[in-house]
Backbone as JSON Lines, residues from 0, in Angstrom:
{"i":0,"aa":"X","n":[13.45,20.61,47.76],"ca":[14.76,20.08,48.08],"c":[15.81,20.66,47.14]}
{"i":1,"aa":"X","n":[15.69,20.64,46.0],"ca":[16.52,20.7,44.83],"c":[16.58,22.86,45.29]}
{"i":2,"aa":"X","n":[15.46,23.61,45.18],"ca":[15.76,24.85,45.24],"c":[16.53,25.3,46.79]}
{"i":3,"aa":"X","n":[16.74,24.57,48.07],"ca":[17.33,24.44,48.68],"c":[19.19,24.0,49.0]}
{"i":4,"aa":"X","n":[19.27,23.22,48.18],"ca":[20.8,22.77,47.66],"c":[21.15,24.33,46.76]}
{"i":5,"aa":"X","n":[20.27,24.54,46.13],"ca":[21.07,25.71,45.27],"c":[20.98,26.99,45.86]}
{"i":6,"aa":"X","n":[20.49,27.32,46.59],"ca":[20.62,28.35,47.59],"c":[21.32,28.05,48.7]}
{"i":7,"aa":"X","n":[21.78,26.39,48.99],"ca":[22.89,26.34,50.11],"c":[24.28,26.69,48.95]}
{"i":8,"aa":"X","n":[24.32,25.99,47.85],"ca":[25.41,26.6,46.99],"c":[25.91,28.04,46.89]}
{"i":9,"aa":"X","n":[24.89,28.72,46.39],"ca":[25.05,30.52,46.42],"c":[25.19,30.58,47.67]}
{"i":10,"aa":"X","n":[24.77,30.36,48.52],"ca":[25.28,31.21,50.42],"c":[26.34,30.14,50.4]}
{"i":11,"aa":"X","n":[27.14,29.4,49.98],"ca":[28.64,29.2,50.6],"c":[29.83,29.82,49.61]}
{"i":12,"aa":"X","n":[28.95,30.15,48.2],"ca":[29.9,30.68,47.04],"c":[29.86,31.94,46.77]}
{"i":13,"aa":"X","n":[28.65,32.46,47.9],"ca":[28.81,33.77,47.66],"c":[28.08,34.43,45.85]}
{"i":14,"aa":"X","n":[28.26,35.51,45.95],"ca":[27.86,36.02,44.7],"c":[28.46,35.43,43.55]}
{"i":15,"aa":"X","n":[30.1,35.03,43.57],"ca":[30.83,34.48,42.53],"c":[30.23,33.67,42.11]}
{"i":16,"aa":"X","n":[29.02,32.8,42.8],"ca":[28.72,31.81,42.36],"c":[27.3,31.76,40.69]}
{"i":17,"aa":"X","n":[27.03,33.07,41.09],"ca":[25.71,33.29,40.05],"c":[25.79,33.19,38.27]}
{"i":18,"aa":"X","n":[27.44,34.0,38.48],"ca":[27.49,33.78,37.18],"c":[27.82,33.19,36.14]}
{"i":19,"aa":"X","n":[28.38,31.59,36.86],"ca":[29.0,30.55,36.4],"c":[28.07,30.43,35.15]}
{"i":20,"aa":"X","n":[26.8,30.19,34.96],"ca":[26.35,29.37,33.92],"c":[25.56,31.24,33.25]}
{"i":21,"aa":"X","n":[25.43,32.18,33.36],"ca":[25.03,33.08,33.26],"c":[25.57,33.81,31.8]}
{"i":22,"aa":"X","n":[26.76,33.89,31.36],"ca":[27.49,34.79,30.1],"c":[27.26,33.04,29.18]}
{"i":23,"aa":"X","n":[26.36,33.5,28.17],"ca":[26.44,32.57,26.91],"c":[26.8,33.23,26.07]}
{"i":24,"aa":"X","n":[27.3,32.51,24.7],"ca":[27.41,33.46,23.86],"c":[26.1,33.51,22.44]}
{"i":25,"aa":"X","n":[26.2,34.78,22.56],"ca":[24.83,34.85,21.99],"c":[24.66,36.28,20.86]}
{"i":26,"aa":"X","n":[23.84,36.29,19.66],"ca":[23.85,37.53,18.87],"c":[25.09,37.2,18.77]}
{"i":27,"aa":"X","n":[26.08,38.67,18.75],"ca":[27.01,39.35,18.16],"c":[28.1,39.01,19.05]}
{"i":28,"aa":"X","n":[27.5,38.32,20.1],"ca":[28.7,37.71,21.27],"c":[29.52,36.16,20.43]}
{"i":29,"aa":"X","n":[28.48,35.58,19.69],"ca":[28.56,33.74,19.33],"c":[30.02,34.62,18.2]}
{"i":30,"aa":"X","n":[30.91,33.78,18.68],"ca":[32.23,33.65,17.82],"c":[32.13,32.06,17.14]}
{"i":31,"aa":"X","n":[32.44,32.49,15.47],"ca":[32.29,31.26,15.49],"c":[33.58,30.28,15.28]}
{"i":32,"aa":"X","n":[33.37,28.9,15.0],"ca":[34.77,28.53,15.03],"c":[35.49,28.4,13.86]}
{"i":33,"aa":"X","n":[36.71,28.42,13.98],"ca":[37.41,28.68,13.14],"c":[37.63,27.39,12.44]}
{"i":34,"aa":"X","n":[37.49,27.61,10.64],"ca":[37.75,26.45,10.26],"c":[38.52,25.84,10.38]}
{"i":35,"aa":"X","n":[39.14,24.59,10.38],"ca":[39.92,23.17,10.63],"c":[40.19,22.09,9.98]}
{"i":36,"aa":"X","n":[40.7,21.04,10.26],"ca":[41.18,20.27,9.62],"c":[42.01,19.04,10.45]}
{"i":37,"aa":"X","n":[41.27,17.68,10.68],"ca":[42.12,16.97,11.32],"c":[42.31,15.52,10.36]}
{"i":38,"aa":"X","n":[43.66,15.39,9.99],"ca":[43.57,14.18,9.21],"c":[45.0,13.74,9.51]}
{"i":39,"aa":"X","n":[44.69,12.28,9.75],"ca":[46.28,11.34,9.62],"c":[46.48,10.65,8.43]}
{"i":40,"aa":"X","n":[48.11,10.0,8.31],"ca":[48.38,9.76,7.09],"c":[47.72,7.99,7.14]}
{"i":41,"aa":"X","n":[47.51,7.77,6.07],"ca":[46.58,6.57,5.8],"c":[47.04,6.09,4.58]}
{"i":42,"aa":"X","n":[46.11,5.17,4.22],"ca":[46.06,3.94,2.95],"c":[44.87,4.08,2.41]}
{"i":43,"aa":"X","n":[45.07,4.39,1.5],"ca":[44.09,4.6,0.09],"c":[43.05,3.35,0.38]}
{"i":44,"aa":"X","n":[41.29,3.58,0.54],"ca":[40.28,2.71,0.31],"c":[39.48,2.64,-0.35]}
{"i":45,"aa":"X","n":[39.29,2.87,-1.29],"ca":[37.99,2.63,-2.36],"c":[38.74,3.97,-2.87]}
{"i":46,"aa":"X","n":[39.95,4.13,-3.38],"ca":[40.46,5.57,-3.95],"c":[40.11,7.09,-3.65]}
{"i":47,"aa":"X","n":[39.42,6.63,-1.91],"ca":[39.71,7.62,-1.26],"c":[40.31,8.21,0.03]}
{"i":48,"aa":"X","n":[40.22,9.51,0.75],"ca":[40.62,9.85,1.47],"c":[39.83,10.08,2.4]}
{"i":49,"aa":"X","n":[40.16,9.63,3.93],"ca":[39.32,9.96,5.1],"c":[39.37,10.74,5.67]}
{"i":50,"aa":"X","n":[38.87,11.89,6.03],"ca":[39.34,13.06,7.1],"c":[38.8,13.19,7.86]}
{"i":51,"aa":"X","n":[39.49,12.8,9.43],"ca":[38.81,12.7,10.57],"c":[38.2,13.84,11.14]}
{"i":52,"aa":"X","n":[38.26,14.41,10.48],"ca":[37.1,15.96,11.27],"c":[37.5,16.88,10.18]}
{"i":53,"aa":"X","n":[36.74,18.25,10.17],"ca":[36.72,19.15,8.76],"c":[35.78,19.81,10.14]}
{"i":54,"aa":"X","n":[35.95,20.99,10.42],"ca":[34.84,22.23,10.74],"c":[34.7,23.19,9.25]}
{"i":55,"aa":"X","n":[34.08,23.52,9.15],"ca":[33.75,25.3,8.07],"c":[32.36,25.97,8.33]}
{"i":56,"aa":"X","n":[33.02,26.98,9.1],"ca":[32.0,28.04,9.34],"c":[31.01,28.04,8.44]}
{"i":57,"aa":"X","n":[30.81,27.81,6.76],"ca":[29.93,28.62,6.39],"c":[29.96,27.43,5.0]}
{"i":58,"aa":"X","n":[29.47,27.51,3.82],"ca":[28.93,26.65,3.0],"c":[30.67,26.46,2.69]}
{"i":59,"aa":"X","n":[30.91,25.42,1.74],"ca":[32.4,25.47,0.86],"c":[32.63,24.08,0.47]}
{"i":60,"aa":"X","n":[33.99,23.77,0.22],"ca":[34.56,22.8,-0.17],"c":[35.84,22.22,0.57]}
{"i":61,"aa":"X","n":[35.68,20.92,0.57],"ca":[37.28,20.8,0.91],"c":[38.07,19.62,-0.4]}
{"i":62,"aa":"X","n":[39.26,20.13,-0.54],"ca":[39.99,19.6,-1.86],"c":[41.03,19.34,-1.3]}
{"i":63,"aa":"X","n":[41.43,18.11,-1.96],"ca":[43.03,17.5,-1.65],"c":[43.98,17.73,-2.84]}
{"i":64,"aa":"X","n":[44.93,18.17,-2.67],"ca":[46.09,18.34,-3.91],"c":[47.45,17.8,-4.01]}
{"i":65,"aa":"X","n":[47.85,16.85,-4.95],"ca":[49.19,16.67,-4.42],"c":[50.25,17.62,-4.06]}
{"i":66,"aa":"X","n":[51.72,17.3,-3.8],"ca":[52.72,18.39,-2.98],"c":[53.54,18.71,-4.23]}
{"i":67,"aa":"X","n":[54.18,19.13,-4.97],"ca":[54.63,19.64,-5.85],"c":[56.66,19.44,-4.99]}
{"i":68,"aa":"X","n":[57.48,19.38,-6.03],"ca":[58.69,19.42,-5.58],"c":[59.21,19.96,-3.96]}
{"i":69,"aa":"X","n":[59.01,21.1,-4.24],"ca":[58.92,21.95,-3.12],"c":[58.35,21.64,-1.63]}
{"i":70,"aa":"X","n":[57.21,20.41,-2.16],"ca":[56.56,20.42,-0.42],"c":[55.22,20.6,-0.93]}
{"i":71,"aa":"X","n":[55.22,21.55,-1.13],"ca":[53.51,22.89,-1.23],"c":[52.74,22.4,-2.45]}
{"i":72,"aa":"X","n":[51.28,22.37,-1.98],"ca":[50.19,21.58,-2.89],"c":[50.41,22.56,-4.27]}
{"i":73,"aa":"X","n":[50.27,21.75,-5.31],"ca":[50.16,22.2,-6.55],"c":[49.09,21.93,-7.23]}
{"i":74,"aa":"X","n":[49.45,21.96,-8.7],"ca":[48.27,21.29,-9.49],"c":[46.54,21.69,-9.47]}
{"i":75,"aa":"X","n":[46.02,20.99,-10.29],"ca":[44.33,20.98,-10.01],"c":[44.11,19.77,-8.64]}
{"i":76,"aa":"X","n":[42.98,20.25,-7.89],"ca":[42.68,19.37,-6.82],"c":[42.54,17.55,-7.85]}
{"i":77,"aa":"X","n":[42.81,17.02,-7.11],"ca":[42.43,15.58,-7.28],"c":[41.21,14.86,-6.75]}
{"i":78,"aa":"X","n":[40.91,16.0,-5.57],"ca":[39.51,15.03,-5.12],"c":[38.6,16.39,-4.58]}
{"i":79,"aa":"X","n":[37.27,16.62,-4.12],"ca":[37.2,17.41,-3.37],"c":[35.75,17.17,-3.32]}
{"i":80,"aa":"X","n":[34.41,17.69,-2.06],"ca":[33.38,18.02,-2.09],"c":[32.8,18.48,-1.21]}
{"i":81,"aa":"X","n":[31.64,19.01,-1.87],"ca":[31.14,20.07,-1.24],"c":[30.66,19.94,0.6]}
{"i":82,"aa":"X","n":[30.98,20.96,1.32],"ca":[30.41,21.19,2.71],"c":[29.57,22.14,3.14]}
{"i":83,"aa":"X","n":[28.6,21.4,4.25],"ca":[27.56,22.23,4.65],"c":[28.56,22.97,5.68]}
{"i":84,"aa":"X","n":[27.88,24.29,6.34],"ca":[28.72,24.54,7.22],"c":[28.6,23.9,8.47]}
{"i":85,"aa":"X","n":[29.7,23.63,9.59],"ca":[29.18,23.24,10.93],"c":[30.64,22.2,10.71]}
{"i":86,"aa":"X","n":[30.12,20.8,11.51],"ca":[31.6,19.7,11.79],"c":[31.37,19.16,10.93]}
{"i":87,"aa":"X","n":[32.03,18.2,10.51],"ca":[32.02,16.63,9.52],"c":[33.23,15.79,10.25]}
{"i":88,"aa":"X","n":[32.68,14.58,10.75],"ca":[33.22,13.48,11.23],"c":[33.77,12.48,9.94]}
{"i":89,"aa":"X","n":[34.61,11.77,10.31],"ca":[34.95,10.74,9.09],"c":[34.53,11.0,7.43]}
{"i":90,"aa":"X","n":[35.27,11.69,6.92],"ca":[34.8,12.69,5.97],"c":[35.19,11.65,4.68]}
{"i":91,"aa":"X","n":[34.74,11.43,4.13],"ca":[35.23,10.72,2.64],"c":[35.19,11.86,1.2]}
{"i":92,"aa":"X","n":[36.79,11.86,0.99],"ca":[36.91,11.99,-0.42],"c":[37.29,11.15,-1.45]}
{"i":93,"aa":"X","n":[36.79,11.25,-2.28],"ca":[37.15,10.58,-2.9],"c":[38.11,11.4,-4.66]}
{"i":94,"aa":"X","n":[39.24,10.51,-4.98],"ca":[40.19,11.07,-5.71],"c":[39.73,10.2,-6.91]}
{"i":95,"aa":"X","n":[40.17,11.48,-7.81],"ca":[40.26,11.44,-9.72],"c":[41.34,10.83,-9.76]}
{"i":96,"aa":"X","n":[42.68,10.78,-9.33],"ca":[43.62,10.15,-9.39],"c":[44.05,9.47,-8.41]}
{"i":97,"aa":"X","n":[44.73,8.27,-8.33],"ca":[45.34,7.47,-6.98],"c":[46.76,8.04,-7.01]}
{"i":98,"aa":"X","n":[47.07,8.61,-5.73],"ca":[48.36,8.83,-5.6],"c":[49.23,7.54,-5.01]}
{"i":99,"aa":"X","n":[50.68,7.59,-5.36],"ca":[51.1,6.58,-4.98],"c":[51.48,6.19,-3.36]}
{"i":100,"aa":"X","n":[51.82,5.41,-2.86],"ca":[52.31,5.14,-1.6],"c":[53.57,6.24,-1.09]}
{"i":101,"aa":"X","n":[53.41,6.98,-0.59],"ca":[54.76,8.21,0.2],"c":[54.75,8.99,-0.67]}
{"i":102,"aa":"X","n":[53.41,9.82,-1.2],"ca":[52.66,10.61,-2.15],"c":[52.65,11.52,-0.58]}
{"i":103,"aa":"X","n":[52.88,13.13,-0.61],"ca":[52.17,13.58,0.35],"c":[50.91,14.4,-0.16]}
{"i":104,"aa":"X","n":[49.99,14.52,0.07],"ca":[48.54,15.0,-0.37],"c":[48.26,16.33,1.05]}
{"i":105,"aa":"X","n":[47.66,17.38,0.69],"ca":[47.45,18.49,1.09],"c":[45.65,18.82,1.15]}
{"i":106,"aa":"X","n":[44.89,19.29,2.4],"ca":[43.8,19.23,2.39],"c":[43.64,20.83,2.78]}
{"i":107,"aa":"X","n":[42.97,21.58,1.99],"ca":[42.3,22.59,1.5],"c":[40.88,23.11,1.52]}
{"i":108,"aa":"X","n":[41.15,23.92,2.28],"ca":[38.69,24.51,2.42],"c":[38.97,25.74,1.96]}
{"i":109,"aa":"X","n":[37.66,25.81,1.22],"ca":[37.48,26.93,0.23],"c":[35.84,27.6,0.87]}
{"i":110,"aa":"X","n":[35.72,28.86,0.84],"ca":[34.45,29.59,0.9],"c":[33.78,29.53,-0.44]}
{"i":111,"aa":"X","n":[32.19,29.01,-0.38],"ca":[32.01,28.95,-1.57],"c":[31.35,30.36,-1.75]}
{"i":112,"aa":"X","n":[31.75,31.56,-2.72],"ca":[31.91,32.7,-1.91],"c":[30.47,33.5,-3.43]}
{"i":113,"aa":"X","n":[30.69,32.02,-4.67],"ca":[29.17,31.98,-5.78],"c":[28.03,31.58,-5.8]}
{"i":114,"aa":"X","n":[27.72,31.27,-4.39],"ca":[26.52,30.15,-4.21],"c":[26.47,29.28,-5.61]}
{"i":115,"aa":"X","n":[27.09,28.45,-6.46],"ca":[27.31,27.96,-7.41],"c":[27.28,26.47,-6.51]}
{"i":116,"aa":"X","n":[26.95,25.44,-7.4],"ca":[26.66,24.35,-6.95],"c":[28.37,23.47,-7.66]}
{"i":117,"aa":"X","n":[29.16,24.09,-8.13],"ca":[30.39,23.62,-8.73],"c":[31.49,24.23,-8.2]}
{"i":118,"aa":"X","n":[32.32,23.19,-7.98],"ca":[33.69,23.57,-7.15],"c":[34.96,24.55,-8.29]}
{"i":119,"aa":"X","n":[34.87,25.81,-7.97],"ca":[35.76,26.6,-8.77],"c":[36.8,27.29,-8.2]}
{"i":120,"aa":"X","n":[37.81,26.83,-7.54],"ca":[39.18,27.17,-6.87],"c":[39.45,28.63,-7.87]}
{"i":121,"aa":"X","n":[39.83,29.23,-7.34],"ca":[40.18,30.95,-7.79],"c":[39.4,32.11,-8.55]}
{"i":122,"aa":"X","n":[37.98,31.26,-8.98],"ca":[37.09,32.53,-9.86],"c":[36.03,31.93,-8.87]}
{"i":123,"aa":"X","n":[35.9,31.23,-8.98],"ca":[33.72,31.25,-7.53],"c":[34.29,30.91,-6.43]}
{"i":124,"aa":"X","n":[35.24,30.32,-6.0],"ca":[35.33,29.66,-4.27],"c":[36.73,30.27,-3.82]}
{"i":125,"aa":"X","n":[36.94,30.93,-2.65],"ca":[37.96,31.3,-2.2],"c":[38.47,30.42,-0.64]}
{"i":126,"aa":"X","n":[39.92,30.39,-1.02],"ca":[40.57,29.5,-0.2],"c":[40.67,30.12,0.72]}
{"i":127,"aa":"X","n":[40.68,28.83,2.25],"ca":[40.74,29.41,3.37],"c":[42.49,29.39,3.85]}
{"i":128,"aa":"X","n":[42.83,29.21,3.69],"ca":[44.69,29.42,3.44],"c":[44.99,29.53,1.83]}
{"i":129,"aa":"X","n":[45.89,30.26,1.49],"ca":[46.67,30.41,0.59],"c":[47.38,29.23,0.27]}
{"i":130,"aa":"X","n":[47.96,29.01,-0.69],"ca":[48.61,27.55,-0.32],"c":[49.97,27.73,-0.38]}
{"i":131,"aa":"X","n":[50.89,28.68,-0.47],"ca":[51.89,29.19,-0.38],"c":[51.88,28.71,1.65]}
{"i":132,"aa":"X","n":[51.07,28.9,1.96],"ca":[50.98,29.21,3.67],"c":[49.95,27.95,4.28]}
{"i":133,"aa":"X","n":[50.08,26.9,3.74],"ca":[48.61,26.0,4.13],"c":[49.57,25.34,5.62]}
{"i":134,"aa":"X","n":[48.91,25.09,6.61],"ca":[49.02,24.81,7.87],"c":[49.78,23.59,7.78]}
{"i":135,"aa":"X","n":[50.9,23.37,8.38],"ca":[51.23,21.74,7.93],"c":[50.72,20.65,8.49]}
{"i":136,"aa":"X","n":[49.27,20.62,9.48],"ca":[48.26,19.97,9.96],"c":[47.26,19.19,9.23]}
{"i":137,"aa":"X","n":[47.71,19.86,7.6],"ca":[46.95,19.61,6.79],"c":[47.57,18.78,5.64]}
{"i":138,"aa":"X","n":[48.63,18.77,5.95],"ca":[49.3,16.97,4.91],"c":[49.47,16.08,5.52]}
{"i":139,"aa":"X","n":[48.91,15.18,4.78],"ca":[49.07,13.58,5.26],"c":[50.0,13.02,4.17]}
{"i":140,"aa":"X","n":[50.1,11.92,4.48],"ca":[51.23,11.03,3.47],"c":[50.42,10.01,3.1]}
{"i":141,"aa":"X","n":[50.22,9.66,2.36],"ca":[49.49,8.25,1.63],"c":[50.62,6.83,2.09]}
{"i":142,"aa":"X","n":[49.97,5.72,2.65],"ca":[50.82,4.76,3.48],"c":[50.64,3.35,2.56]}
């Protein structure tokens, strides 16, 4: 029955129909995805930060920094830890310092590029934006 329906499918779809499920991506075809970052502005809980999704292709970190005059993250990170590569759902960081209420905070992924088990922003781990250029998808405001 079932190999019947799918051969009435192909004879009404014609050939177009074969290759619907046919191109995967695979080897040197699999693109992978591009790292990310989804976080809204929130209220500090146990002195940390939640980030509703984080992708990174490959091992690293993600670090939060406050915004410096200007806007643009400054300073040493305030919170940060380490990621496997792949998604992370409801991500908890947790911060060295509490920023205050209408604090804007900046979230940052780094390649960990030393296989080093310690988070080293500019000599072992390289950032996946510059922070001169960090996506503005990636500040939240502390509420």
């Amino acid at each position: 029955m079932f190999k019947q329906s799918v051969m009435t499918i192909a004879m009404l779809f014609g050939a177009s129909a074969a290759p619907l499920g046919v191109h995967a991506a695979t080897g040197s075809d699999a693109s992978a995805t591009p790292p990310s970052v989804l976080a809204f502005d929130q209220k500090l809980r146990d002195n940390s930060i939640m980030l509703d999704y984080v992708q990174m292709p490959q091992q690293g970190y993600v670090a939060i920094y406050k915004s410096g005059a200007d806007g643009k993250p400054t300073g040493k990170a305030i919170g940060y830890t380490s990621l496997e590569p792949g998604d992370h759902r409801q991500l908890k960081v947790k911060l060295s310092k509490a920023p205050a209420s209408g604090d804007q905070l900046w979230v940052a992924l780094y390649k960990d590029k030393d296989n080093d088990s310690s988070f080293k922003p500019g000599s072992g781990d390289k950032p996946v934006w510059q922070r001169a250029q960090m996506p503005p998808e990636t500040m939240i405001i502390v509420r």
